[in-house]
Every structure is written in C-alpha cells, then in structure tokens.
C-alpha positions as CSV (number, residue, x, y, z in Angstrom):
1,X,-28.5,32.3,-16.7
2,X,-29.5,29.2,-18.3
3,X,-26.7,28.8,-21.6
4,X,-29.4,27.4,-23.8
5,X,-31.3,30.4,-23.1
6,X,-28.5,32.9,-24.0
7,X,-29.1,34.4,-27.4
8,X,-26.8,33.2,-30.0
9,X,-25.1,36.4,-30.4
10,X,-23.7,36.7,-27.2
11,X,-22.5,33.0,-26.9
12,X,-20.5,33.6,-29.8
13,X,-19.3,37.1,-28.6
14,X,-18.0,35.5,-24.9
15,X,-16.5,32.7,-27.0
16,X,-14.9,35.1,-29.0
17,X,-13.6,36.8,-26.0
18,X,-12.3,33.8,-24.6
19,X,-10.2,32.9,-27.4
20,X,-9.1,36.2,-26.8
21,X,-8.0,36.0,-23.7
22,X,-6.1,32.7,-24.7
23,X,-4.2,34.9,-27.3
24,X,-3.3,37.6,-24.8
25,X,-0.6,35.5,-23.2
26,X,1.0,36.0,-26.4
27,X,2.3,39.5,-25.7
28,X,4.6,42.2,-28.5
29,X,7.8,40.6,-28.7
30,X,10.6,43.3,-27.2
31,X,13.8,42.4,-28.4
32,X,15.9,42.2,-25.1
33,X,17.8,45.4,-25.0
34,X,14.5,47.7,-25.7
35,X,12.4,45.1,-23.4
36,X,14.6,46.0,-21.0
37,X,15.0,49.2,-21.2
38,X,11.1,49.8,-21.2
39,X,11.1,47.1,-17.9
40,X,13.3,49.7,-16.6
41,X,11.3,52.7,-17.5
42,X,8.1,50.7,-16.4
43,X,9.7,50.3,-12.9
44,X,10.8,53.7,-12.6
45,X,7.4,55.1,-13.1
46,X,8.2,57.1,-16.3
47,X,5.8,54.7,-18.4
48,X,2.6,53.6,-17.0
49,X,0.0,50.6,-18.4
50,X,-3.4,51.4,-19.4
51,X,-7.0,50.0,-19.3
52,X,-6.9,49.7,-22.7
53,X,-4.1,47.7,-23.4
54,X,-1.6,50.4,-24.4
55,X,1.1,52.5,-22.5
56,X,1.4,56.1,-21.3
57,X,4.1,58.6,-20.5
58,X,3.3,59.2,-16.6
59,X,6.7,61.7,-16.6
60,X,7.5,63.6,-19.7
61,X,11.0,64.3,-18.4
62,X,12.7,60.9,-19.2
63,X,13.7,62.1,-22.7
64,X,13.2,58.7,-24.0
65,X,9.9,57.4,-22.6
66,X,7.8,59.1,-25.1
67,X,9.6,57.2,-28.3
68,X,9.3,53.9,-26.0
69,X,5.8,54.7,-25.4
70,X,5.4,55.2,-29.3
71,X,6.8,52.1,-30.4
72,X,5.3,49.8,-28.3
73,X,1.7,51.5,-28.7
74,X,2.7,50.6,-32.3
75,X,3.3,46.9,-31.8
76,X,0.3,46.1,-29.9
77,X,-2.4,48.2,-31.8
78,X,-0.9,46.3,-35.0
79,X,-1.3,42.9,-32.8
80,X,-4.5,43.7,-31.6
81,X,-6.3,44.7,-35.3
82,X,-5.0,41.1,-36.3
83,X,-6.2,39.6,-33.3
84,X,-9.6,41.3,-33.7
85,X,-9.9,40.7,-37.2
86,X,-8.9,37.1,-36.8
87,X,-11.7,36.8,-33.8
88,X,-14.5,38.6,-35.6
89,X,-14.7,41.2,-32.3
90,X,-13.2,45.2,-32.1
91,X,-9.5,46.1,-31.6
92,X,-10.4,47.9,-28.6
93,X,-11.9,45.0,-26.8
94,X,-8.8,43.2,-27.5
95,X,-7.0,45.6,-25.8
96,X,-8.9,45.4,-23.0
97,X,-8.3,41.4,-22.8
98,X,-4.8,42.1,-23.0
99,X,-4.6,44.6,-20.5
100,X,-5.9,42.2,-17.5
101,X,-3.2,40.1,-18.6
102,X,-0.4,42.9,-18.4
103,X,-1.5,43.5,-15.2
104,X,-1.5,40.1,-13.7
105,X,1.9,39.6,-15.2
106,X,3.6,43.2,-14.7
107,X,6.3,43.5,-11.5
108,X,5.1,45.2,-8.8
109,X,5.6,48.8,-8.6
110,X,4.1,49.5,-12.2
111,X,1.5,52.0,-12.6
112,X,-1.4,51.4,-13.9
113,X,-4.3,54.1,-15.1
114,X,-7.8,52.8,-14.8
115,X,-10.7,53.6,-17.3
116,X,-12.1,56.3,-15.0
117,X,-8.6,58.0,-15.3
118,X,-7.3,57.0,-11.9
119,X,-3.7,55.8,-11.4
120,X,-2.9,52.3,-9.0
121,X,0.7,50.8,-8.6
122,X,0.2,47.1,-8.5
C-alpha cells in the first residue's frame, strides 16, 4: 500500500499505535516484595497473562492469586486509560499493545490465554 494513498485516519491511528507500543515497555511498577511474589505465582501457573493486557486466576486454589490478580488488573487498566487518553486511541487497544510486550518479556513457563480462549505456556 502506497503511504500517500492511506487515508489520513488510519495514518494517524498506526501512529498512534506505535507510540503505543513505545509506551508499553513502560510496564505497572510492582514494588519488589509483591512483584515477586506475583513472578512467583506467574511461574507456578496459578496466574496466567491475557490477550488483553490483563491477568487471570488459572487456579482458584492459591488463596492469594485472586487479590494479586485484582490489584494488578487495577494498575494496568488505570495505566492503560491514561495511556489511551494521552494517545487519542481506546483503553482496550492499549491493552492489547501491552500484552505483546508481556509476552515477549515474560519467563518461560507462563501461561498465556489467547483471544479465542485457548491457553499457551511460552
């Protein structure tokens, strides 16, 4: 596709995106102790990524997992309004920008659930 044949609209939108995707390697700050213990639970498999740039409880038995999953689903829909209100584009596709980055920087052996609602362990 020639780029001075793409509508302006959707220059703007991939350049919004790209900035974006600049901002995603600025991840929630964890403060040590809780970053690690949600490492810890990530590595386990009790807390899996998602698609959409938040976490999941993959087993409800770790008593603590679910308030984990709670607070950091807190801290990165707050980051990703400001980052979509700052960028002119939807929280949810911020998410999603941040989520390809989570999952090129996670450890192996976290668990991943996919948009179609499949599961992968990177």
């Amino acid at each position: 596709m020639n780029p001075s044949r793409t509508p302006l609209w959707t220059r703007r939108s991939v350049l919004r995106l790209a900035a974006l995707a600049s901002l995603a390697a600025a991840l929630p700050w964890i403060p040590p102790a809780a970053a690690d213990e949600f490492d810890d639970l990530r590595a386990e498999g009790a807390i899996a990524e998602r698609y959409d740039g938040f976490v999941m409880v993959r087993d409800p038995s770790v008593g603590n997992a679910q308030s984990i999953v709670n607070r950091v689903n807190g801290e990165r829909k707050a980051l990703y309004e400001a980052r979509a209100k700052e960028q002119g584009v939807a929280a949810d596709q911020v998410g999603q920008v941040y989520a390809s980055e989570i999952l090129a920087k996670a450890p192996g052996g976290t668990w991943f659930m996919a948009a179609d609602g499949s599961s992968f362990q990177k």
